[in-house]
ZAMARGU-4260 file (C-alpha; in steps of 0.2 Angstrom, whole numbers, plus 5000, padded with zeros to 4 digits):
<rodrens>
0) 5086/4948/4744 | 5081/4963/4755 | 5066/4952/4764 | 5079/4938/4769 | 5091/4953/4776
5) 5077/4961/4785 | 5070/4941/4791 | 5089/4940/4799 | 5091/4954/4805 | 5072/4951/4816
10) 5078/4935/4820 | 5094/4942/4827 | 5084/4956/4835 | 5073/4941/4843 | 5087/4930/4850
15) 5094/4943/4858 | 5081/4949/4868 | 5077/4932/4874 | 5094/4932/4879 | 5091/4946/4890
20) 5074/4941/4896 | 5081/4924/4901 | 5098/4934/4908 | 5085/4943/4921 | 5075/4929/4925
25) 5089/4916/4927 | 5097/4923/4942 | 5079/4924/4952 | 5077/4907/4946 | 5094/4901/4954
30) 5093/4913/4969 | 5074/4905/4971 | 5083/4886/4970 | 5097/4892/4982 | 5084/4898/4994
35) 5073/4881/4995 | 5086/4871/5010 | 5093/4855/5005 | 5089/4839/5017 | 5102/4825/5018
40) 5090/4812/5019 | 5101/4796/5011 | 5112/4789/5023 | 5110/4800/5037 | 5117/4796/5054
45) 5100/4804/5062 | 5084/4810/5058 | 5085/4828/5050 | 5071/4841/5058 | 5064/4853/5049
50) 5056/4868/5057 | 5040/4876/5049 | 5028/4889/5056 | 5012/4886/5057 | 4999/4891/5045
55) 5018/4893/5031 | 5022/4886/5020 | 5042/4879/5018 | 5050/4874/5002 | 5063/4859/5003
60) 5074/4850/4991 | 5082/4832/4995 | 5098/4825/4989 | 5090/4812/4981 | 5075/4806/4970
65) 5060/4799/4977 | 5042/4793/4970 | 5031/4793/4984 | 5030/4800/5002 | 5019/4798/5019
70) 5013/4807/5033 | 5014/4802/5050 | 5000/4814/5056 | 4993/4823/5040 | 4983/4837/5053
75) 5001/4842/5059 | 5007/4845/5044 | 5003/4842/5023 | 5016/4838/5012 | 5015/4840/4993
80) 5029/4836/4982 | 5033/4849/4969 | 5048/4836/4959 | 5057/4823/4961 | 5068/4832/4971
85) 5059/4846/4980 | 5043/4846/4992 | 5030/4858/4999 | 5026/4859/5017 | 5011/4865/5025
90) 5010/4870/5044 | 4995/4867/5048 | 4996/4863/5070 | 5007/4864/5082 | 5017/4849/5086
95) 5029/4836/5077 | 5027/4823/5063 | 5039/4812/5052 | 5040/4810/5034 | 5045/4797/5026
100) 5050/4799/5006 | 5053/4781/4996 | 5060/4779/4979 | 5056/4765/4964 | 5050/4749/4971
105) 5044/4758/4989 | 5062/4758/4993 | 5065/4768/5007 | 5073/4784/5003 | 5077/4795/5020
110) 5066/4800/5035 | 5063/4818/5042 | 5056/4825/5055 | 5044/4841/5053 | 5042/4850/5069
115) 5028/4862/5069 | 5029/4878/5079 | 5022/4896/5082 | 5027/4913/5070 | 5041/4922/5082
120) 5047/4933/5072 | 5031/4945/5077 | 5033/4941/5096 | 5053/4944/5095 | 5050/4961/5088
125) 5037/4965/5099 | 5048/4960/5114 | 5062/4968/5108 | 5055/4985/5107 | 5049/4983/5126
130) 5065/4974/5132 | 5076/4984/5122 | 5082/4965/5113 | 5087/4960/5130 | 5074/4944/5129
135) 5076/4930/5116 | 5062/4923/5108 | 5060/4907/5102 | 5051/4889/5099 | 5055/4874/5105
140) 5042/4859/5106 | 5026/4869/5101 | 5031/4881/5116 | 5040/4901/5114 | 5055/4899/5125
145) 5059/4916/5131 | 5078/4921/5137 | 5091/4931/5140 | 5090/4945/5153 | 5079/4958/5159
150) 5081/4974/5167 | 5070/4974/5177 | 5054/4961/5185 | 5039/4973/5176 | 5048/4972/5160
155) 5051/4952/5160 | 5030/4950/5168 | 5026/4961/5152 | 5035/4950/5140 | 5028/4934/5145
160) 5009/4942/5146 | 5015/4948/5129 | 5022/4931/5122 | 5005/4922/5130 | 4996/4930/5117
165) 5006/4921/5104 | 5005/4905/5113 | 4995/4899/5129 | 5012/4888/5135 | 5027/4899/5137
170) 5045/4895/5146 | 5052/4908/5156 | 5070/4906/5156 | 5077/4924/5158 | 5086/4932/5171
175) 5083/4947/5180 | 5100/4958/5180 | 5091/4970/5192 | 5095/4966/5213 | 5080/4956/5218
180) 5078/4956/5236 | 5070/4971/5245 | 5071/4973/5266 | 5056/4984/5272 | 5058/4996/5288
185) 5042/5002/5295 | 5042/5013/5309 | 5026/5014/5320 | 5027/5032/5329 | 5015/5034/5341
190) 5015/5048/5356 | 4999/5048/5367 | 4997/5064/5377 | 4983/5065/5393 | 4976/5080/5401
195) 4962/5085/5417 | 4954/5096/5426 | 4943/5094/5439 | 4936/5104/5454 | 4922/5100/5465
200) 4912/5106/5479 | 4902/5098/5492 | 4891/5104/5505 | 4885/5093/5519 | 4873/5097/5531
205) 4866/5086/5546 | 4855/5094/5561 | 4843/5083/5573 | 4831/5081/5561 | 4840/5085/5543
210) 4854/5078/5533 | 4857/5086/5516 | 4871/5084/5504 | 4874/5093/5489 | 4888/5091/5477
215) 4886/5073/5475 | 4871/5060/5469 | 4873/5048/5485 | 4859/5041/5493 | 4856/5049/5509
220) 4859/5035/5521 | 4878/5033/5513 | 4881/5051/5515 | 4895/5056/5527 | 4890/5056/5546
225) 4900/5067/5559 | 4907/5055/5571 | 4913/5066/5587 | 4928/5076/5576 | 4929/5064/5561
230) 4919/5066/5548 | 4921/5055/5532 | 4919/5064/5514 | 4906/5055/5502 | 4908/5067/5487
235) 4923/5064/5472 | 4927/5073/5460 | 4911/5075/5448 | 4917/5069/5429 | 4928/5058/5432
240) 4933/5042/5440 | 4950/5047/5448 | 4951/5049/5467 | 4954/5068/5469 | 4972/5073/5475
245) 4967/5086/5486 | 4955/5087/5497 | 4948/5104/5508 | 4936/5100/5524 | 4926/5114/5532
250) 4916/5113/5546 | 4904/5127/5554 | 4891/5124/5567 | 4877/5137/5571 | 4861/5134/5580
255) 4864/5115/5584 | 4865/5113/5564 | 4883/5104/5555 | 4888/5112/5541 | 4904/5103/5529
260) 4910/5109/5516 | 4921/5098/5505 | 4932/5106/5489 | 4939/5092/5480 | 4954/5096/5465
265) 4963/5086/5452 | 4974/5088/5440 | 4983/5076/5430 | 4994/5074/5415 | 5001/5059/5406
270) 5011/5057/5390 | 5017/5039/5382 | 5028/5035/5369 | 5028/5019/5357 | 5039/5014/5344
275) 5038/4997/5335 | 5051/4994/5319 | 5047/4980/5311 | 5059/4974/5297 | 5057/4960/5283
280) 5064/4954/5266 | 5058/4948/5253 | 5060/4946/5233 | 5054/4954/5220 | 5035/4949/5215
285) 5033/4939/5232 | 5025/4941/5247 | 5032/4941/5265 | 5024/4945/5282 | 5028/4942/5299
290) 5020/4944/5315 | 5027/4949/5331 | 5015/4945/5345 | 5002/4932/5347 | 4985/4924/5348
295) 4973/4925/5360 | 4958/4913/5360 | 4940/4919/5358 | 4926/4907/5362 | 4908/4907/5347
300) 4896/4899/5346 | 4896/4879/5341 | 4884/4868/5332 | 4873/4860/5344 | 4873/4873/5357
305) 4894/4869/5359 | 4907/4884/5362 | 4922/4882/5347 | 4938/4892/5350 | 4944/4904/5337
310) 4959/4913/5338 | 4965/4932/5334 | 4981/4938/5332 | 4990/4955/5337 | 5005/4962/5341
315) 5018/4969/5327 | 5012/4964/5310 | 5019/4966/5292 | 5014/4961/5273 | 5022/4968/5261
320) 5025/4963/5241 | 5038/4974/5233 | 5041/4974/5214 | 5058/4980/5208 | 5056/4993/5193
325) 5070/5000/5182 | 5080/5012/5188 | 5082/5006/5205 | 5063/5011/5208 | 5051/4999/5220
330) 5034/4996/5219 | 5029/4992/5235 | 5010/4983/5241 | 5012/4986/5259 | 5000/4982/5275
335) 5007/4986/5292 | 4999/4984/5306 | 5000/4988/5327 | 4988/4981/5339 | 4987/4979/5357
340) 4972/4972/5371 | 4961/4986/5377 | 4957/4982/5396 | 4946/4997/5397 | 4933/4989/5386
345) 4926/4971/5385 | 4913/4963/5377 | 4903/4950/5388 | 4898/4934/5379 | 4890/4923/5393
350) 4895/4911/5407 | 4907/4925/5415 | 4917/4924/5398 | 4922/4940/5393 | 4932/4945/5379
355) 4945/4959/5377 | 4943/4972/5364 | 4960/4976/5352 | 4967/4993/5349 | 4973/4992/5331
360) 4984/5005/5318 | 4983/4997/5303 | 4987/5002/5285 | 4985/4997/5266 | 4993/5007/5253
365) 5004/5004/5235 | 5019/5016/5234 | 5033/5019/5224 | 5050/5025/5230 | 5068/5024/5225
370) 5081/5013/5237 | 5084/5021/5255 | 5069/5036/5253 | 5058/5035/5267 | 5037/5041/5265
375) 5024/5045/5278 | 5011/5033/5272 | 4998/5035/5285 | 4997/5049/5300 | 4985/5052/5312
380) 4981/5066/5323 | 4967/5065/5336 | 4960/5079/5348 | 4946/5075/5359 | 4945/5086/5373
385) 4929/5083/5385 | 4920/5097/5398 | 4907/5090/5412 | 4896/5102/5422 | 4886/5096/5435
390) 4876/5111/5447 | 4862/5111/5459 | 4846/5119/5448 | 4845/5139/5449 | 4860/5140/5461
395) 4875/5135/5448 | 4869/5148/5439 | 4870/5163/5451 | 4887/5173/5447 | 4901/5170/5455
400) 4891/5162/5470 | 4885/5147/5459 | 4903/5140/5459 | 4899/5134/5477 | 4885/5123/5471
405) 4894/5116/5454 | 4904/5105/5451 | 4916/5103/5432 | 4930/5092/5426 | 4938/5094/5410
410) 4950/5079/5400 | 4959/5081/5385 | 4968/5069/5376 | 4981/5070/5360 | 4987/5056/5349
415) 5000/5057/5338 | 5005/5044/5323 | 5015/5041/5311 | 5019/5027/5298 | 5037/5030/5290
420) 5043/5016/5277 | 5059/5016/5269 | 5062/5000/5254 | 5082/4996/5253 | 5089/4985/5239
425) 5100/4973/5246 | 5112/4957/5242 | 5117/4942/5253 | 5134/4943/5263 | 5148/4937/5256
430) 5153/4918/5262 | 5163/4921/5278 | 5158/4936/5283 | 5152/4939/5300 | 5132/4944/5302
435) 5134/4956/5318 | 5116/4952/5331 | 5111/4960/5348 | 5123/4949/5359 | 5138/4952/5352
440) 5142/4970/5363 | 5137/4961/5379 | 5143/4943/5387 | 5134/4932/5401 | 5139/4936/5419
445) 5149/4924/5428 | 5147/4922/5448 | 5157/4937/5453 | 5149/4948/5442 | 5133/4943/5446
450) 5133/4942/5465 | 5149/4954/5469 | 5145/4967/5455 | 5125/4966/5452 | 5129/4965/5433
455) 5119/4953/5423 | 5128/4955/5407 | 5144/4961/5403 | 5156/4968/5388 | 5170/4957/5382
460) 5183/4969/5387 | 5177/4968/5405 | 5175/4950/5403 | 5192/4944/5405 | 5196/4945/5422
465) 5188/4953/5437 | 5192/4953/5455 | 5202/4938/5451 | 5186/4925/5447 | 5194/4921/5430
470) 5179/4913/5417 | 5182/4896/5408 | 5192/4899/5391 | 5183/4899/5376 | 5188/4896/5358
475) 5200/4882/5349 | 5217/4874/5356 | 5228/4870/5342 | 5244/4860/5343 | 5257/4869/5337
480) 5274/4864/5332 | 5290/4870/5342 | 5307/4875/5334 | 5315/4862/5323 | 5330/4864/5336
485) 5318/4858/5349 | 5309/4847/5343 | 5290/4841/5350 | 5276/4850/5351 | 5267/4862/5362
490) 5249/4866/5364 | 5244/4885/5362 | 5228/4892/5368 | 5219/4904/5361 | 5205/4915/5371
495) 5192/4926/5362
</rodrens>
């Protein structure tokens, strides 16, 4: 009696922890059927796709039975049903396929569409810790779709070098919140300063049977010979290839011999001043450049002994490629250049063909500023001071006396540059607003300004009327209607 007790009481032990077993594995059970996606396959108005990653797996139930199912393209995807109810899909590559499930008798069942794509979700975290979730990832026909907005150019260019590892196709579709466009003032400073010295000291000497000159290397049958009271000075000023500015003749004659002497002087001082401002748009992550100037033609050599044309450019010249950071900063690839002929030297090809050399200031830097700061990126500040001594041996070099028989000239010459550039963020003008240019201050002449006043141009306050020549009238003629009492119309015209 006490076993069957016991036997009841370890059966009821029994059932009820199979009760509680199946209590915790029932709910996983249903939250694992709940998780598998139903397809609506039977009498659907269009094909259901179904996304799947590759190299996952995806688990999918139907709404209804089926006994067998094909592949379009089994390397896309595999396809292993688990019931009669439920299938196993495989990822395998990138692109699309169609399933096709059929029930008893190869009756068609349903049709779905299995679209293979790339993992994301790794990418979009990866993005969103450097975008700070501003860019969407996603996949659409084997390719990662990015969108959404970016701050800034360098943080969308990192997401898509980032999202190229994922997938060698990518669409960029996200748009830049940051202002795009960047104008670029360079300023080309430039102040050329020119100094000299020169005194030099001639002595010229003829008798009946003599003639010496010292001071100056000229043959003897060019140097000056006294005519009656004129005499006619051979030497210049040594060093240099300017005339001299003043001149000292002196003449003594002593025992039927002609004694000149000739103290030539120069000083001179010059100082230019150049400014070029060149000024250019463009957007973020392109390049712009311009040239103000031109092209001159230089002649090479040919095949066949023939002279081709090439040509070179100069004048005003900028390239720049600026890249808009966050935080209004600019990352800026810059190239300005300033060039100009050289008449002073030439290079001589041939056939009386010679060819001018080019000064050039030319620059290549990467900066980074903020909008409206300005950087010196390239200064210059050149010296060059020169000192020529020319002496008659063992005389120039007597004290104090030797400065009759030398003769020195001394240049100096300063340059001054500067390359300034300043990157401003700007927008387009509002539709309708005026765009101000360098005519609007200032009007053609008329006759009467021109030939009664000497003006060429003119402002429009003064351009009304002068000295009673009245110009044509400019602007529109609108017809206007009169008072209803009146009736008709009149015409009113308007001047600017």
């Amino acid at each position: 009696m006490s076993d069957s007790k016991d036997y009841r009481g370890l059966s009821a032990r029994f059932v009820a922890a199979c009760l509680v077993a199946a209590s915790m594995l029932l709910p996983g059970l249903a939250a694992d059927a709940q998780a598998q996606r139903l397809l609506q396959v039977s009498n659907a108005k269009r094909t259901v796709l179904l996304n799947v990653a590759v190299g996952k797996t995806e688990d999918v139930r139907t709404d209804t039975a089926f006994v067998d199912i094909t592949v379009g393209d089994p390397e896309v995807a595999d396809v292993n049903p688990l019931t009669d109810r439920s299938l196993s899909i495989l990822g395998k590559k990138v692109g699309t396929t169609r399933v096709t499930i059929y029930g008893e008798g190869k009756k068609l069942v349903g049709i779905f569409d299995v679209d293979v794509t790339y993992d994301v979700s790794r990418l979009s975290s990866e993005i969103a810790r450097i975008a700070h979730a501003g860019i969407k990832v996603s996949s659409v026909n084997g390719r990662v779709l990015l969108s959404g907005t970016s701050p800034d150019a360098v943080t969308l260019d990192r997401a898509v070098t980032l999202a190229r590892q994922f997938a060698p196709d990518v669409i960029n579709s996200v748009l830049v919140s940051a202002p795009q466009q960047v104008m670029m003032e360079v300023r080309f400073i430039e102040v050329s300063r020119n100094a000299g010295r020169a005194l030099g000291v001639q002595w010229n000497m003829s008798t009946n049977n003599v003639t010496a000159n010292v001071g100056d290397r000229i043959a003897a049958n060019q140097l000056p010979v006294a005519s009656g009271n004129a005499i006619v000075p051979a030497a210049g000023v040594l060093g240099t290839l300017a005339p001299p500015f003043g001149v000292l003749l002196g003449r003594m004659v002593a025992a039927g011999a002609t004694t000149d002497v000739i103290v030539n002087a120069l000083e001179e001082r010059g100082m230019a001043r150049s400014l070029a401002e060149p000024n250019l748009v463009a957007l973020s992550g392109d390049t712009a450049s311009f040239l103000a100037g031109g092209e001159y033609p230089i002649p090479v050599a040919g095949t066949q002994g023939q002279i081709a044309i090439e040509y070179k450019r100069y004048g005003v010249g900028l390239s720049f490629t600026p890249t808009v950071l966050r935080d209004g900063l600019i990352n800026i690839k810059i190239e300005p250049e300033v060039s100009q002929f050289d008449p002073s030297r030439q290079v001589a090809i041939g056939n009386g063909i010679a060819v001018p050399a080019l000064i050039v200031r030319r620059a290549s830097t990467t900066v980074e500023l903020r909008d409206g700061q300005g950087f010196v990126i390239g200064g210059l500040l050149q010296d060059i001071g020169t000192t020529t001594t020319e002496q008659l041996p063992w005389l120039g070099d007597v004290p104090v006396l030797g400065a009759l028989f030398r003769s020195a000239s001394y240049q100096k010459r300063e340059t001054d540059l500067a390359i300034i550039v300043t990157p401003r963020l700007v927008r387009p003008t509002r539709p309708g607003d005026p765009i101000k240019t360098p005519l609007d201050s200032t009007l053609p002449a008329n006759d009467a300004d021109l030939f009664l006043l000497g003006k060429a141009e003119v402002t429009p306050a003064t351009a009304r009327l002068q000295l009673g020549a009245d110009r044509p009238f400019v602007g529109h003629v609108l017809d206007m209607p009169k008072a209803a009492i009146t009736g008709g119309s009149h015409v009113l015209t308007v001047r600017n």
